[in-house]
C-alpha positions as CSV (number, residue, x, y, z in Angstrom):
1,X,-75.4,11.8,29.2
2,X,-74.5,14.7,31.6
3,X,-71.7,17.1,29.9
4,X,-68.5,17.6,31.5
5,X,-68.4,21.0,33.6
6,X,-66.6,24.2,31.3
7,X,-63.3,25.5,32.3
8,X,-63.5,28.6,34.5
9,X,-61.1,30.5,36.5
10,X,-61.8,28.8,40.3
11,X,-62.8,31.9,41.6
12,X,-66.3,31.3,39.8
13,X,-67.0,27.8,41.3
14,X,-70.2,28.2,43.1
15,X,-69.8,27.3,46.8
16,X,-69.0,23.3,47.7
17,X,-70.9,20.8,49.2
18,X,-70.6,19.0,52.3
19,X,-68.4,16.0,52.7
20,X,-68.7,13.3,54.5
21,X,-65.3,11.8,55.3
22,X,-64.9,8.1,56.0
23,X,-61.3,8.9,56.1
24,X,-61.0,12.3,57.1
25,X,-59.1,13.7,53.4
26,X,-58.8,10.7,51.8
27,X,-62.2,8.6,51.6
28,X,-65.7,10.2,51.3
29,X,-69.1,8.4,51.6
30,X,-70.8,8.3,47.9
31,X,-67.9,9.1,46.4
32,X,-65.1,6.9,44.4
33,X,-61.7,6.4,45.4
34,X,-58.9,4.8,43.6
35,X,-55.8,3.7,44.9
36,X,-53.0,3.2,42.6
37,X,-49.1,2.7,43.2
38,X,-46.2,0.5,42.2
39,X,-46.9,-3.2,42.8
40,X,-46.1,-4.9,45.8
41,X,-46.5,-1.4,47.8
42,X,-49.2,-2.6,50.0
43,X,-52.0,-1.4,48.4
44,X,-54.2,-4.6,48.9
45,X,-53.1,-5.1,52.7
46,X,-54.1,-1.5,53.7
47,X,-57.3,-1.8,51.5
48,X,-58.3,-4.8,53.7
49,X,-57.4,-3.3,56.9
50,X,-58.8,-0.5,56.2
51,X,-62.1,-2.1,55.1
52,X,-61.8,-4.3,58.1
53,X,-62.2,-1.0,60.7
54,X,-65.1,0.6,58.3
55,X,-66.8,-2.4,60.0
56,X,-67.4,-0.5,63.1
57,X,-64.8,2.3,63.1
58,X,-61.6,3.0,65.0
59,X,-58.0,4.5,64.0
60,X,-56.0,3.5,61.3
61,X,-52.8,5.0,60.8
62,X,-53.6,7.8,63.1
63,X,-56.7,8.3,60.8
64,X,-60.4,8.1,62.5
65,X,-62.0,5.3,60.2
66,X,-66.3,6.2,60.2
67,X,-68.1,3.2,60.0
68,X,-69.3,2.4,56.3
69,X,-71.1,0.0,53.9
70,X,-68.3,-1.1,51.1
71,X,-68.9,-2.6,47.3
72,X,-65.5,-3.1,46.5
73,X,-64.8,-4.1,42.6
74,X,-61.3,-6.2,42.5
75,X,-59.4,-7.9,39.8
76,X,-58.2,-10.8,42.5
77,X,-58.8,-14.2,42.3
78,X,-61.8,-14.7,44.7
79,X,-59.9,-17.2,46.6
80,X,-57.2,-14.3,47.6
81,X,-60.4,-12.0,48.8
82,X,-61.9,-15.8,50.6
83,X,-58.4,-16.0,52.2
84,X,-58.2,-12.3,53.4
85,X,-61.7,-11.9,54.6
86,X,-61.1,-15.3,57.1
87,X,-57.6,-13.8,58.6
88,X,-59.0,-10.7,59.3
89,X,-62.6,-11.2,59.6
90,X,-64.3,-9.4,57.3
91,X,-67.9,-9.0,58.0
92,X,-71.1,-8.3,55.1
93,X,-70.8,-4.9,55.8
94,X,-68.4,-5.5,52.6
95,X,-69.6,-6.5,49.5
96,X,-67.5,-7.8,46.4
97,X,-67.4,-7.9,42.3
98,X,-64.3,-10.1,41.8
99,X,-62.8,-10.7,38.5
100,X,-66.0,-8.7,36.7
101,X,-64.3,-8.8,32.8
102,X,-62.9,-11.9,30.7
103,X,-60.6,-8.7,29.2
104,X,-60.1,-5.4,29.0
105,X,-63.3,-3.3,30.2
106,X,-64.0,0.2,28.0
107,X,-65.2,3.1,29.9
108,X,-68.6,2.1,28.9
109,X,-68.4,-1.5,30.1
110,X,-67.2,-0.1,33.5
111,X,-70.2,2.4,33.8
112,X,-72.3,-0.5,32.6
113,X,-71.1,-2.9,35.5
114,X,-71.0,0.1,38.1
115,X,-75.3,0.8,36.8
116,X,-76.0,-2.9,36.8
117,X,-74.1,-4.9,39.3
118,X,-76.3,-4.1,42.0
119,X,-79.9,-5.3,41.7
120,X,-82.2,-1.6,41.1
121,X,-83.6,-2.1,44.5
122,X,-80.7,-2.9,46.3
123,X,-80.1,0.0,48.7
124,X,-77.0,0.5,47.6
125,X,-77.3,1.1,44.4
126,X,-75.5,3.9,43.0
127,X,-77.1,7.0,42.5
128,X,-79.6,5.9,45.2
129,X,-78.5,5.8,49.0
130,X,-74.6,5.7,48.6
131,X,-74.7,9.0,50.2
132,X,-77.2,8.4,53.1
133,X,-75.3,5.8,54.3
């Protein structure tokens, strides 16, 4: 298992790598991102807008949206994601682990899922070609 990274004063962080934005600040290509806020905030609608213009790109939100392959974990009923996918047409370019756990998933059941979801030669496998697009 790779260690965690000491603590330093930032002026010794060697220099950073390249980014590729999705989302220029706010999503990255290989990268996780996690949305969290209050319930009934609109998290979910502008997920699957937002996933809905990473099928070709465009604006969203005065945001420039750079086309993108998705595996999107969810703990919705299948039938809400069904639902959403037909109204806004949501193409392949999306992929979807619904409802993974019967209950409450450790850290290790999560990095298990994340490893092993995705068929080893599956190109988007984590690890593999997340970052190559």
């Amino acid at each position: 298992m790779k260690e965690a990274a000491g603590i330093m004063p930032i002026s010794e962080l060697g220099p950073g790598e390249p980014v590729d934005w999705l989302v220029e600040g706010y999503v990255a290509r290989g990268y996780k991102t996690l949305y969290s806020a209050f319930w009934k905030s609109g998290k979910t609608t502008f997920l699957a807008h937002l996933l809905k213009m990473m099928g070709k790109g465009g604006m969203i939100a005065d945001f420039y949206v750079k086309p993108a392959k998705v595996i999107l974990i969810s703990e919705e009923n299948p039938g809400l994601w069904a639902n959403r996918r037909d109204r806004l047409g949501l193409g392949d370019h999306v992929w979807i682990g619904c409802q993974p756990f019967l209950g409450v998933a450790t850290l290790d059941i999560w990095n298990n899922y994340i490893l092993n979801a995705i068929a080893p030669e599956h190109p988007w496998r984590p690890g593999r070609s997340l970052r190559s697009g």
